[in-house]
N, C-alpha and C positions, 0 to 999 in steps of 0.2 A: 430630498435630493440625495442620489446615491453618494456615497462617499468613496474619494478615488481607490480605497485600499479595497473596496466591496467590488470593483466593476470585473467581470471577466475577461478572460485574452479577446475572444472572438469581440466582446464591445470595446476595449482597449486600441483593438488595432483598427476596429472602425474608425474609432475617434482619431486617432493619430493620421488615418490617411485624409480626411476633413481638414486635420487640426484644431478638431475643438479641446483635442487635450495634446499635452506631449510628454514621449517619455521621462523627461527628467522632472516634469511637476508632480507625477505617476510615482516617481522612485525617491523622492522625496516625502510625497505622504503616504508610502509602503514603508519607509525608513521609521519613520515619526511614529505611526502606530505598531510598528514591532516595539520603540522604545517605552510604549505604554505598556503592550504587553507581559512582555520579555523579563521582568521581575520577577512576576507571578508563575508564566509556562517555561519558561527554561528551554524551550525548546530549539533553541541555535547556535548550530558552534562554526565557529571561525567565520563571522557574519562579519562581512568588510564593504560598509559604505561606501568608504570612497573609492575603492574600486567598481562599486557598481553604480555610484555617481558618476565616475569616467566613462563608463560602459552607456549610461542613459545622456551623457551629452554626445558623443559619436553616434547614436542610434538620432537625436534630434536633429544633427548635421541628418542625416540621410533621408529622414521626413519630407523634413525642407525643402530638401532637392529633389523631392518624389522616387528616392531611388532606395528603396527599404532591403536592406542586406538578404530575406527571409522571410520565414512566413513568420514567424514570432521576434520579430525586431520590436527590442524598447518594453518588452513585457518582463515584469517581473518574475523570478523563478529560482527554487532550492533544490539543492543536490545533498540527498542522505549521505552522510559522513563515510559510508564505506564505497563509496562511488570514486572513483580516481585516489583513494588517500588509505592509507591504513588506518586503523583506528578504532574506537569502541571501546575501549578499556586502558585501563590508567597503569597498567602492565604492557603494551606495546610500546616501543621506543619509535618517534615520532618521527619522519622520514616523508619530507613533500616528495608529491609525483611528480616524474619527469616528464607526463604528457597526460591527458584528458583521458576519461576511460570515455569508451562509445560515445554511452546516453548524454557526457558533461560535453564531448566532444561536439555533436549535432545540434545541442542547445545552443550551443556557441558559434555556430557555423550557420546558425537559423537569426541571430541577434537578438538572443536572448538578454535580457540582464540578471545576468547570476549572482544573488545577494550574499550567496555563502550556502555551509552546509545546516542541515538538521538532524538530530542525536537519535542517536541507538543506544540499545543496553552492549551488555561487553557481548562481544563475540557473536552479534543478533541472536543470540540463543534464547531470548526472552518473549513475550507478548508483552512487554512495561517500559516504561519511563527510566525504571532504576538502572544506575551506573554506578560503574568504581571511579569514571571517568566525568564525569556531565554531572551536576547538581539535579537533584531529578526533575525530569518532565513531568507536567500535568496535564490536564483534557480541560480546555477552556470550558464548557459546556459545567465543570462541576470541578473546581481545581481541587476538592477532598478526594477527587477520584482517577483512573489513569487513565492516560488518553490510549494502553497499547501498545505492540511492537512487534516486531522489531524498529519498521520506519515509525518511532513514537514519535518524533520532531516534524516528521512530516505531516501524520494527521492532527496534530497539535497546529504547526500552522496553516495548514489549510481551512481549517473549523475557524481558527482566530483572523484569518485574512491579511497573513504575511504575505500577500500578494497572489494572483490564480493561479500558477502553476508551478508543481512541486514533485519530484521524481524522488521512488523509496524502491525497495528491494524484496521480494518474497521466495521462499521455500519451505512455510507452513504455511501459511495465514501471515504473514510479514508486511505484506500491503494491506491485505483486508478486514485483518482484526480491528488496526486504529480505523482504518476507513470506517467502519462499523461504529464502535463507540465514541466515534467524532464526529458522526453523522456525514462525512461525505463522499465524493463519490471516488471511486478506483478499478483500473482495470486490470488484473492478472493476465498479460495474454501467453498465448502461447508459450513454450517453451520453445526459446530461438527467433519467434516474432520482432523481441528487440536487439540489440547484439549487446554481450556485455561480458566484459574483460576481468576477473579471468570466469570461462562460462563454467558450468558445473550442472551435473544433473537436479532434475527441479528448480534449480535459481534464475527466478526473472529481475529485470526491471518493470516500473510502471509508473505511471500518471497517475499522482494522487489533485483532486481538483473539485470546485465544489458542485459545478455542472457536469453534462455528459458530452456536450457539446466541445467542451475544453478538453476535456481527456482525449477528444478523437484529433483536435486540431493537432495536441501534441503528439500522436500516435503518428502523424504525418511527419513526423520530421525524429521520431526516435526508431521509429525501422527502418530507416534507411541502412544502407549495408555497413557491415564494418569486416574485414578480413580476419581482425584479430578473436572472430568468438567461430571455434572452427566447431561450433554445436549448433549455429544458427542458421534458419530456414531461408532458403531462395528465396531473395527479396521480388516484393508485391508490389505493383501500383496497387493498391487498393484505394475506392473512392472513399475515405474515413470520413467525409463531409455528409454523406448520404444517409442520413441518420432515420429515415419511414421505414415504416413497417407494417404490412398489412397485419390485426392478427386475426383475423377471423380464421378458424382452422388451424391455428399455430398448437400445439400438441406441447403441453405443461408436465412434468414432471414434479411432483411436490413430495421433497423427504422432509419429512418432521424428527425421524430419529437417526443418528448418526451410527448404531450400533455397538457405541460405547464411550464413555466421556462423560462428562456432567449433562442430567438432565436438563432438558430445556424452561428454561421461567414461562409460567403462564403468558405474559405481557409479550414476549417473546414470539410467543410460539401466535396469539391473539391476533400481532402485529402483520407475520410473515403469511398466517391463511390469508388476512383480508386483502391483502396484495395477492396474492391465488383469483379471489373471488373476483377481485375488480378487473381482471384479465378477465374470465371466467365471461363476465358481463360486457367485456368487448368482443367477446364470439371465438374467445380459446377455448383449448378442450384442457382442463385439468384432472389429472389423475393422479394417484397414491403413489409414491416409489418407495420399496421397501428396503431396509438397510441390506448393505453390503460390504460394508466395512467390518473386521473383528478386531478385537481388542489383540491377539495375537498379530494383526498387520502391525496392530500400532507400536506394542512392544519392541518386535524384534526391529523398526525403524530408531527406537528410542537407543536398542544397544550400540547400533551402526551408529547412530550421531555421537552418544557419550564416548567411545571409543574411538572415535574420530578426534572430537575435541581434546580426549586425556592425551594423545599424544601430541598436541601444540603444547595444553599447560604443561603436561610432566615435562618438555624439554627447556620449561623457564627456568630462571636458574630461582634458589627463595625467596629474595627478594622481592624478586618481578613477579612471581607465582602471589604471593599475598597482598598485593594490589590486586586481584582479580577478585571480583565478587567474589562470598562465602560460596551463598548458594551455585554458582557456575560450577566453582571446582568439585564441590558435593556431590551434585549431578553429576557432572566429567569422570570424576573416581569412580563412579559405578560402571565404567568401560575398563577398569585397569587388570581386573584378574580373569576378563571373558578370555574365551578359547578363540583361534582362528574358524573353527567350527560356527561356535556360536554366534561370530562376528559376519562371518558371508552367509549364513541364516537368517541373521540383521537386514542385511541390502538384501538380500532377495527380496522382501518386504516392499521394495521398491515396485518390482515389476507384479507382484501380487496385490497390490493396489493400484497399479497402473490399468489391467486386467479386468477385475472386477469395479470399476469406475468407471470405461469406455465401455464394458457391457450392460452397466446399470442403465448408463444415460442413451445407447444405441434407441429406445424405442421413442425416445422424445427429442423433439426439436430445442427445448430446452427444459433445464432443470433447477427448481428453485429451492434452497434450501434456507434456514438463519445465517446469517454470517460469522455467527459466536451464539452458543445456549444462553448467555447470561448477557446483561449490560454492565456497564464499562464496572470495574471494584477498586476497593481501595490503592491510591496510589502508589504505595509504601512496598505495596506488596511485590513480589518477582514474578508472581502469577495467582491467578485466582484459589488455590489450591494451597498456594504459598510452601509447596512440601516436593525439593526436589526427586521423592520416590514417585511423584505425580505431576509429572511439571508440564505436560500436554493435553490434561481434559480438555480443556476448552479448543483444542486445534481440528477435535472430530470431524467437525463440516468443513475445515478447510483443505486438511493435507493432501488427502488422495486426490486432489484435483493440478496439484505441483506434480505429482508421481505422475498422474496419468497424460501428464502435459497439456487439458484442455484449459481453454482461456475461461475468467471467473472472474466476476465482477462484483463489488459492493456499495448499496447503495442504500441513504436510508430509508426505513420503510415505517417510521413511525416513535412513538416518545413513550419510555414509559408515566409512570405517573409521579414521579417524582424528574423529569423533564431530561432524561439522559435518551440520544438518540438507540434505536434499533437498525440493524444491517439486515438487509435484504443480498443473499448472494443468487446471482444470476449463471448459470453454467451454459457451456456451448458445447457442439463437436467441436475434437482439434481443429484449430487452425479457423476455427469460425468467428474471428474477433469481433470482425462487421458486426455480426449477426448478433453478438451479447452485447455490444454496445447499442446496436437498433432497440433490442429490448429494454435496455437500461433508458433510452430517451422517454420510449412509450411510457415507462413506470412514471416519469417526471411530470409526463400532462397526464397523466390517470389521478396518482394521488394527490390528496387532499394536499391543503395548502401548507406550508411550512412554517415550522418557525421563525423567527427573528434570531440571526446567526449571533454570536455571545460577545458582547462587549466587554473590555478591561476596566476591573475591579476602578470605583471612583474611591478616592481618599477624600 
């Protein structure tokens, strides 16, 4: 028998409009087994029961009376820490919001039950667990190793089943790295798809979830409009329920090399062909994409972000400045003696990967890459590389896809041999979200059967 912390939104709200279950017996053993959890992953901060005990006995009055606030009424759901609040680093001074950002705003206007938030590294400048702020996160799946980041709390509890739906933040790989090494599933969409306060070039919201079927339910209720993201795209009816797809004739793009960054692991690389193949054998056409990214895109993006962040830290005063991670500020300081020169040669790097990423992908309907060269690394670490002169190898397959603003999805695609999932990243055209999520379902009835998601350690 499923256990209620296991069921997803779409069978959640089945059950509740039956009443064979209800929100608050739902958010009770969603509570229960965070508290088993939650020792071991670390991964929730400002997690407030009885608030979302009040929230799931108001969502049962509306059951009852058949009158469901929403499409996600009484479903459990977390909101990454930098979502309506400041925070990430134990160097911010701590200041609640005076109103919902978008994504917490719709959840809430949809009847969600919001359990609280999920942790980032400081400043999401990380792909990790580690904090100056948060005791570290870990990746259920193998708690010696990280689940990821920035949203690290978020694929931490999506994999452990803090309940099916969970919203994180991306502008490298920020949703789909953990998605990747936490095995589940995430959708990067568009740039401006979802609205989000305050917006910035590259920076989405997304639906981190362990289905694809749940990612789209919530895709229905976090693009709806918001005034306050003046970067966001003319809202869509889009059918996000319609999840078929013929693919006979669907035209595959498959890069295997990113053009610079850590090599790919064999298990890796083993993983992401056979998901090629098993398209391939449903009457795709798969073909070779050759890289197009260069290590100079990626640099001169590296000096625009460190120099962007030296000037937050350099204006802490030292006290506040040495609460922030070593490595952040190590990193950050190598922005502090660039030239204005060198620093809008930086951003340009924006649109020269925006450029050559909509030209790469133009000849395919879609394009499949790893989600990450490697599987999930030491927890401990700040990145795989652990060496602020190199603190983005592993973001090769992801960033130019933030730059060039297409929606990108991850999904897992397999286990290596020691049982840590593999990311399958799915690319679209701009503004084709439908269309990566319809692929993202097909992947779900193609591959082989899954594992058994990870249970908390027994004492």
């Amino acid at each position: 028998m499923t256990a209620l912390h296991d069921f997803s939104a779409t069978e959640l709200l089945t059950a509740y409009a039956s009443k064979a279950l209800s929100p608050l017996e739902v958010t009770r053993s969603v509570l229960k087994h965070i508290d088993a959890w939650e020792p071991h992953l670390h991964a929730t901060y400002a997690l407030d029961a009885d608030a979302a005990l009040t929230q799931a006995e108001a969502s049962q009055a509306r059951w009852m009376k058949g009158a469901p606030q929403g499409p996600l009424d009484g479903v459990p759901v977390t909101i990454k820490e930098n979502i309506a609040t400041r925070g990430g680093t134990a160097a911010t001074v701590l200041t609640p919001a005076t109103r919902d950002a978008p994504p917490a705003a719709r959840l809430r206007e949809a009847g969600a039950v919001i359990l609280g938030k999920t942790t980032m590294p400081d400043y999401g400048m990380l792909s990790s667990g580690l904090s100056s702020f948060h005791p570290l996160t870990r990746n259920p799946w193998d708690l010696a190793k990280n689940p990821g980041g920035s949203s690290a709390g978020g694929g931490a509890a999506a994999a452990a089943g803090y309940g099916p739906l969970h919203v994180g933040t991306d502008i490298g790989g920020s949703l789909r790295l953990p998605a990747g090494w936490c095995g589940v599933f995430t959708l990067k969409p568009s740039l401006g798809r979802i609205p989000i306060d305050p917006p910035y070039a590259g920076r989405v919201a997304g639906p981190m979830t362990r289905t694809v079927a749940d990612a789209a339910l919530m895709m229905g209720v976090l693009s709806l409009p918001d005034a306050r993201d003046a970067m966001s795209l003319p809202y869509q009816q889009i059918a996000w329920e319609h999840l078929d797809r013929r693919l006979a004739g669907l035209k595959i793009g498959l890069l295997l090399d990113a053009g610079w960054g850590l090599p790919v692991d064999p298990e890796t690389r083993d993983a992401v062909v056979a998901a090629a193949r098993a398209f391939e054998g449903a009457g795709a056409i798969v073909e070779p994409l050759a890289p197009f990214m260069t290590r100079a895109m990626a640099e001169g993006m590296d000096r625009f972000w460190r120099t962007r962040a030296w000037i937050d830290i350099a204006a802490l005063s030292e006290e506040r400045r040495a609460k922030v991670l070593p490595f952040i500020v190590e990193w950050a300081r190598g922005g502090a003696g660039l030239s204005g020169e060198e620093v809008f040669r930086g951003y340009s790097q924006m649109a020269a990967m925006r450029d050559a990423a909509v030209a790469a992908c133009a000849p395919f309907d879609i394009v499949f890459t790893p989600t990450a060269p490697i599987a999930a690394f030491s927890a401990e670490l700040a990145c795989p590389t652990n060496d602020p002169a190199r603190p983005f190898e592993h973001i090769a397959f992801t960033l130019p896809y933030n730059m060039s603003e297409q929606p990108a999805a991850s999904i897992n695609c397999g286990f290596t041999a020691s049982g840590l999932p593999i990311g399958l990243q799915i690319i679209g055209h701009r503004h084709d979200d439908i269309g990566v999520l319809q692929v993202a379902r097909a992947w779900e009835q193609l591959r082989p059967l899954q594992r058994a998601w990870p249970a908390p350690p027994r004492h």
